[in-house]
matplotlib code that plots the C-alpha trace (Angstrom):
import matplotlib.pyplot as plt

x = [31.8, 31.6, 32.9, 35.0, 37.7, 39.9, 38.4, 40.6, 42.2, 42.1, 38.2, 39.3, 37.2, 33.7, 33.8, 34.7, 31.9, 29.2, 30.7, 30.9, 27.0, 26.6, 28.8, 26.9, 23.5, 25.6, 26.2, 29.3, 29.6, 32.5, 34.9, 38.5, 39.4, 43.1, 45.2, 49.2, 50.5, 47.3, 44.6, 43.3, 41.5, 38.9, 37.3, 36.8, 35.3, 32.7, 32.0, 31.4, 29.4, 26.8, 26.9, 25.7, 23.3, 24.7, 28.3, 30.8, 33.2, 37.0, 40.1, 42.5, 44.7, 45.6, 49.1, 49.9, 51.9, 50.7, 47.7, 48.3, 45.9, 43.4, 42.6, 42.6, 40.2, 37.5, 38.6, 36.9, 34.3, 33.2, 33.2, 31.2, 28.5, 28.2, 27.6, 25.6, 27.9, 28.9, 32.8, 35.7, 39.1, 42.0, 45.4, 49.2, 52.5, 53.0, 56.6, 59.7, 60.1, 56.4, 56.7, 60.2, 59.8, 56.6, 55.9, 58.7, 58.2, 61.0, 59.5, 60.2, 58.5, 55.7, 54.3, 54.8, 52.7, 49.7, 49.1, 49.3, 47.0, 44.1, 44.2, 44.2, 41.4, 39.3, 39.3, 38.2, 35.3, 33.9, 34.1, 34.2, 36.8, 38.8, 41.6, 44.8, 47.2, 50.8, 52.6, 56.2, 55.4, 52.7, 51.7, 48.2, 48.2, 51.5, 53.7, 54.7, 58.2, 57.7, 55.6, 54.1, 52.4, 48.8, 47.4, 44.6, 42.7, 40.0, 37.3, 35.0, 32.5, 30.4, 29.2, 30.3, 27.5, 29.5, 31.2, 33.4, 34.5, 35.8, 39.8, 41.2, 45.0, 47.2, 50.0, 53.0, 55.7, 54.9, 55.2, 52.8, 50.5, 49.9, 49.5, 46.7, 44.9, 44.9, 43.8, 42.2, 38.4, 39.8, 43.3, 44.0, 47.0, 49.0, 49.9, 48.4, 48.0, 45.7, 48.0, 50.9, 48.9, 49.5, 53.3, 53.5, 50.6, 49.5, 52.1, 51.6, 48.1, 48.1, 50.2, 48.1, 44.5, 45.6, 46.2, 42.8, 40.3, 37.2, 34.6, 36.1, 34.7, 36.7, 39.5, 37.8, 40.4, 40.3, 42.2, 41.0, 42.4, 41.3, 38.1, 36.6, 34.2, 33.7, 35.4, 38.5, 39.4, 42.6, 45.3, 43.6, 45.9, 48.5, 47.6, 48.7, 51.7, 53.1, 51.6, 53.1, 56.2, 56.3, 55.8, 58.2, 60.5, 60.5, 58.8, 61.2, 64.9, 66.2, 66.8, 63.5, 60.9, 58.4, 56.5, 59.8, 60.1, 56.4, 57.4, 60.3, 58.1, 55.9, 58.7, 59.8, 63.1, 64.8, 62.5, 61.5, 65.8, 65.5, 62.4, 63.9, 67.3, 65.2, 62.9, 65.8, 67.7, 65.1, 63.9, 60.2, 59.4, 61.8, 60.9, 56.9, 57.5, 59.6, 56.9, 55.5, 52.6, 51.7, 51.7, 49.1, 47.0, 46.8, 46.3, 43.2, 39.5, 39.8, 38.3, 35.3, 33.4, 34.5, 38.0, 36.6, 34.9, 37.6, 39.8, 36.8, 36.7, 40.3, 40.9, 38.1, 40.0, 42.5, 41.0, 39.4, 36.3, 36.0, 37.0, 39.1, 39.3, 39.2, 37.1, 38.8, 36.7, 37.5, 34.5, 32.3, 29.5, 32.0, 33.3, 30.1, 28.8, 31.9, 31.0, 27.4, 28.8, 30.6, 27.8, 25.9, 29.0, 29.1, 25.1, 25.4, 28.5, 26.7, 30.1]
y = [9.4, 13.2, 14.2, 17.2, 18.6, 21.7, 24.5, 25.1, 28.4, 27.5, 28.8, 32.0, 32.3, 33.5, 30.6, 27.8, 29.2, 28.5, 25.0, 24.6, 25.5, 22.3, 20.1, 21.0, 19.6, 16.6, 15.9, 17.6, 18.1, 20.1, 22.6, 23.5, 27.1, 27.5, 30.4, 30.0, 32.5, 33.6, 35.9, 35.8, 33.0, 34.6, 37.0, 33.5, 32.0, 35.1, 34.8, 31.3, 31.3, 33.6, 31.8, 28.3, 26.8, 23.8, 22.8, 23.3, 25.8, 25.5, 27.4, 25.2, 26.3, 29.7, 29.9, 30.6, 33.4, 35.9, 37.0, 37.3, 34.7, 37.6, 38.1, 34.5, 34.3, 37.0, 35.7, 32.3, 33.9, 36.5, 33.5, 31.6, 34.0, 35.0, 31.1, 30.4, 28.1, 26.4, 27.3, 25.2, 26.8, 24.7, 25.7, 24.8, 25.8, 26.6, 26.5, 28.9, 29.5, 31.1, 32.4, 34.1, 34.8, 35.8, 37.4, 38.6, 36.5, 33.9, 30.7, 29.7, 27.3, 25.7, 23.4, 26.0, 28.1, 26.4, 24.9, 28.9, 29.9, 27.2, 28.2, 31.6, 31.1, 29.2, 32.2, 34.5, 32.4, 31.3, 35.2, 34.4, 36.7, 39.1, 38.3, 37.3, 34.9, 34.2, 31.7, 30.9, 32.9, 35.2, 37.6, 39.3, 41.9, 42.6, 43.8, 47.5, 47.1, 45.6, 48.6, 52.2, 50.2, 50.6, 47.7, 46.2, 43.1, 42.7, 41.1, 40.3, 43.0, 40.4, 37.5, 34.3, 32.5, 29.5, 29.6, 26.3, 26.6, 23.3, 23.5, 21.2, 21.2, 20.3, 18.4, 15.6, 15.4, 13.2, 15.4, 17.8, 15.1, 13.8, 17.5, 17.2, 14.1, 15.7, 19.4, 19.6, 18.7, 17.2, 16.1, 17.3, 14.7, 14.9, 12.3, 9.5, 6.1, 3.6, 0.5, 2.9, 4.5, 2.3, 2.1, 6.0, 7.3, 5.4, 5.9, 9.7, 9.9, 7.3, 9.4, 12.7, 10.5, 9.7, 13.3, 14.3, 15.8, 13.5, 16.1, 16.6, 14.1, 11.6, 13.0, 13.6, 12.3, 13.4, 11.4, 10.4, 10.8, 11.5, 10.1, 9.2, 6.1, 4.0, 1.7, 1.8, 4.9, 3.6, 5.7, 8.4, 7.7, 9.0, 12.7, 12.4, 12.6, 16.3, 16.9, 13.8, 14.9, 19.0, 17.8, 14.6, 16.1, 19.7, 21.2, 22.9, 22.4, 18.6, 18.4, 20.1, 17.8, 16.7, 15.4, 13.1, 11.9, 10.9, 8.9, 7.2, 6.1, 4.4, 1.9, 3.9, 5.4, 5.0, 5.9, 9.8, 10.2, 9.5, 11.5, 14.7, 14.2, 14.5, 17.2, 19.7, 19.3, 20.1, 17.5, 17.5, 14.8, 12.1, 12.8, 11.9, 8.8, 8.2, 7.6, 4.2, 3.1, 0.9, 4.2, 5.8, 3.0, 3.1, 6.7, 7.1, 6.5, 6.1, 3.1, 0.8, 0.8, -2.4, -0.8, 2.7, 0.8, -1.8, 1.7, 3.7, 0.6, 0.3, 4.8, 3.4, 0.5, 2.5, 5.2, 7.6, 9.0, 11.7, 11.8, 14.6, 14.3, 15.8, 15.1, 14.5, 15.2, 17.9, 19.4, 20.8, 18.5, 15.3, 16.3, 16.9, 13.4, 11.7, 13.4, 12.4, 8.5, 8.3, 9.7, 7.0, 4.5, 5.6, 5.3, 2.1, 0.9, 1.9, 4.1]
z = [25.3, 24.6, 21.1, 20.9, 18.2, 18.0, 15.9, 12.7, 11.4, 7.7, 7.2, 9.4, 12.5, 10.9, 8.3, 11.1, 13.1, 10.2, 10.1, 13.7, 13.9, 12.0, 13.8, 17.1, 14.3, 14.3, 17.9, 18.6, 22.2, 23.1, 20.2, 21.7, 20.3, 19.8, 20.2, 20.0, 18.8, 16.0, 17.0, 20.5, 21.5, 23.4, 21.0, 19.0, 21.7, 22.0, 19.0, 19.1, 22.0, 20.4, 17.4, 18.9, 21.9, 23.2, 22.4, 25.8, 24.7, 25.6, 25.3, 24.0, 24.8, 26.8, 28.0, 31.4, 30.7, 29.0, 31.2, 34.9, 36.7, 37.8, 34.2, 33.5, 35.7, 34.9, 31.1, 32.1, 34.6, 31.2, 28.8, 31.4, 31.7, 28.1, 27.3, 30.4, 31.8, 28.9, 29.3, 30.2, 31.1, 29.2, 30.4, 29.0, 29.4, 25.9, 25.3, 25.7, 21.9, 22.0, 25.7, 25.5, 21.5, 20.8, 24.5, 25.7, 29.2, 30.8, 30.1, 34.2, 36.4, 34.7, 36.4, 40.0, 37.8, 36.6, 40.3, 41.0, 38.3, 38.7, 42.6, 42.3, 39.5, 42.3, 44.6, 42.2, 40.6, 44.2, 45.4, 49.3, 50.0, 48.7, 46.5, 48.8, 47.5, 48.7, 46.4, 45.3, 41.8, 42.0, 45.3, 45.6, 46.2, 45.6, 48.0, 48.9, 48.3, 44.8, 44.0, 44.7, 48.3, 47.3, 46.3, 48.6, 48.5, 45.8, 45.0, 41.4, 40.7, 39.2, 40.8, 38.4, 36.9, 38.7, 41.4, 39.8, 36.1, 35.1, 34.7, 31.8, 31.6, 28.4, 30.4, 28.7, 31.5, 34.5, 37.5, 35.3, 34.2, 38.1, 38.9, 36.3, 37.7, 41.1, 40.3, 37.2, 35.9, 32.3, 30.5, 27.1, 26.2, 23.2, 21.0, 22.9, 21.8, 23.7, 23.4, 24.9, 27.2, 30.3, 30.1, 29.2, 31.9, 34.2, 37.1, 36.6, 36.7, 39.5, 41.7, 41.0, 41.4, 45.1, 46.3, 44.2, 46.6, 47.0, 46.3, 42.4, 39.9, 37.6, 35.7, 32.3, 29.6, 25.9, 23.4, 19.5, 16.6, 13.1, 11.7, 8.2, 8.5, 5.6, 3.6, 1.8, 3.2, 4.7, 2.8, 4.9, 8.1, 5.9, 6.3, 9.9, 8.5, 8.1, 11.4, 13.0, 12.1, 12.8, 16.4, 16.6, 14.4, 14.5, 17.5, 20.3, 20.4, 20.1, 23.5, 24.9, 22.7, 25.1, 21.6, 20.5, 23.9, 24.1, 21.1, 22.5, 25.6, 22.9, 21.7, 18.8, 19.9, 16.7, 14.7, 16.8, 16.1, 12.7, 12.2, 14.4, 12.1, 9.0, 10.1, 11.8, 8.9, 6.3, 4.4, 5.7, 2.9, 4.4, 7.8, 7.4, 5.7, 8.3, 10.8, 11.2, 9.7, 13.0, 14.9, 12.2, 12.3, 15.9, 17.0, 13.8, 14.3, 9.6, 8.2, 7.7, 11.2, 12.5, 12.8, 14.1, 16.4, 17.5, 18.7, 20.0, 22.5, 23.2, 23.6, 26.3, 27.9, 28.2, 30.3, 27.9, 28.7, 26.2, 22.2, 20.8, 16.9, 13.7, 10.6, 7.6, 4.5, 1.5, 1.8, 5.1, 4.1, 4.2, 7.4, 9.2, 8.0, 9.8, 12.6, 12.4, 11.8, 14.8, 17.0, 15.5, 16.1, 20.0, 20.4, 18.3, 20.7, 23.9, 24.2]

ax = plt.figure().add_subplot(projection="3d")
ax.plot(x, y, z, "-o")
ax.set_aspect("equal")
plt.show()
């Protein structure tokens, strides 16, 4: 199991670099750069990708929106080179608050999009024509009566240092999560707990893994959690709480949380209304002891390593292939040392 984690904004993006350079010491494998609505995403991942040798560098995630799939894809063809093929193109909806607030876009047709985006991606990186595409959202080129008339068909100057970039998509609703298993190289679910998994996933991913053409590999599925290994480090779990609860409680309108419906599927229906009542109406505090300690417990990789290692083997029963995590510590030192420990743990495992 590959080991990756989202880069964090508290150090600023020079300061998580040095750290990062460390991780990669420790065996981390693969470092998702964020992007929402902060700096760009991409200049980090330059930056990043001079800065180290060996870690996979992913954007995690770019929205859809934003940048029209051409540039997406010269984005990821530019990243690709510049770490000699050590890129990975993660993709997400974001959401209309960010889209339509922050951007200025109507937040329309999501999922229509992606397909759109990774397809229109593919042509560009594999360079065997020039760019044509017809789709139900975007036309290339586009056509004269939507314009001045003179666009032609183009192709990349440069030729990509692959012609395949691999595609991971950060997916929650079930038509978009089968689109995921049947286009994309890699899932980046949210929230995901390993006993829940089946009940919540599995007809989705089903459904997309039988349309998925036979020449793509596995899905590649990263799920974790947080990590400190040792013992009595249990009250740990707790700092999952503000987090927890800004996305079960507080993220999107009432009606449009994919994150409190995620954790109604789990078997906690009253307690993702109480949590969203709490959080909506301002009293953060109540609303993060609201969430249940079973759930912590469950989606954290925190404790003595007979526990890590009993949930490192059920994220892999229940179809995980690669871990996405955090390291808890209050220093950089503590945190790359839990990183360290569960590499050990997963070579110790045979994981």
């Amino acid at each position: 199991m590959k080991i990756s984690m989202l880069m964090s904004y508290a150090q600023g993006y020079v300061g998580a670099t040095k750290e990062l350079v460390e991780y990669e010491k420790a065996g981390l494998d693969v470092v998702w750069i964020p992007e929402a609505y902060s700096f760009d995403g991409v200049s980090a991942m330059g930056y990043v990708a001079a800065k180290t040798k060996r870690i996979q560098i992913a954007s995690g995630i770019l929205n859809i929106y934003s940048r029209t799939p051409a540039l997406m894809a010269m984005t990821a063809a530019g990243l690709d080179a510049l770490s000699e093929g050590r890129f990975m193109l993660g993709l997400g909806a974001s959401g209309p608050q960010v889209i339509e607030g922050f951007h200025g876009l109507p937040y329309d047709a999501p999922m229509t999009r992606t397909r759109e985006v990774v397809e229109i991606c593919r042509k560009v990186w594999k360079r065997e024509d020039k760019l044509v595409h017809d789709g139900k959202k975007y036309h290339i080129p586009l056509p004269k009566d939507e314009g001045l008339g003179l666009g032609i068909p183009l192709k990349i100057i440069n030729h990509p240092y692959r012609d395949s970039i691999p595609v991971a998509l950060a997916t929650l609703a079930e038509k978009t999560v089968a689109m995921t298993a049947e286009i994309a190289e890699a899932w980046l679910p949210a929230f995901y707990m390993a006993e829940g998994a089946e009940k919540v996933w599995s007809s989705a991913l089903a459904k997309g893994n039988a349309k998925r053409p036979l020449d793509m590999p596995p899905l590649d599925i990263y799920a974790g959690g947080a990590v400190a290994i040792g013992e009595g480090l249990e009250d740990y779990r707790n700092m999952s709480r503000p987090n927890t609860a800004l996305y079960v409680g507080g993220m999107g309108a009432k009606d449009k949380n994919f994150y409190n419906q995620i954790f109604c599927k789990y078997g906690y229906e009253a307690e993702a209304e109480r949590i969203q009542e709490l959080y909506l109406s301002g009293r953060k505090s109540e609303a993060e002891a609201a969430i249940p300690q079973s759930f912590l417990d469950a989606t954290s990789l925190v404790g003595p390593e007979g526990f890590v290692l009993d949930r490192l083997q059920a994220l892999r029963d229940s179809g995980v292939t690669s871990l996405n995590v955090s390291f808890l510590g209050t220093t950089s030192e503590e945190r790359i040392r839990n990183c360290d420990a569960l590499k050990n743990l997963l070579v110790k495992a045979g994981l």
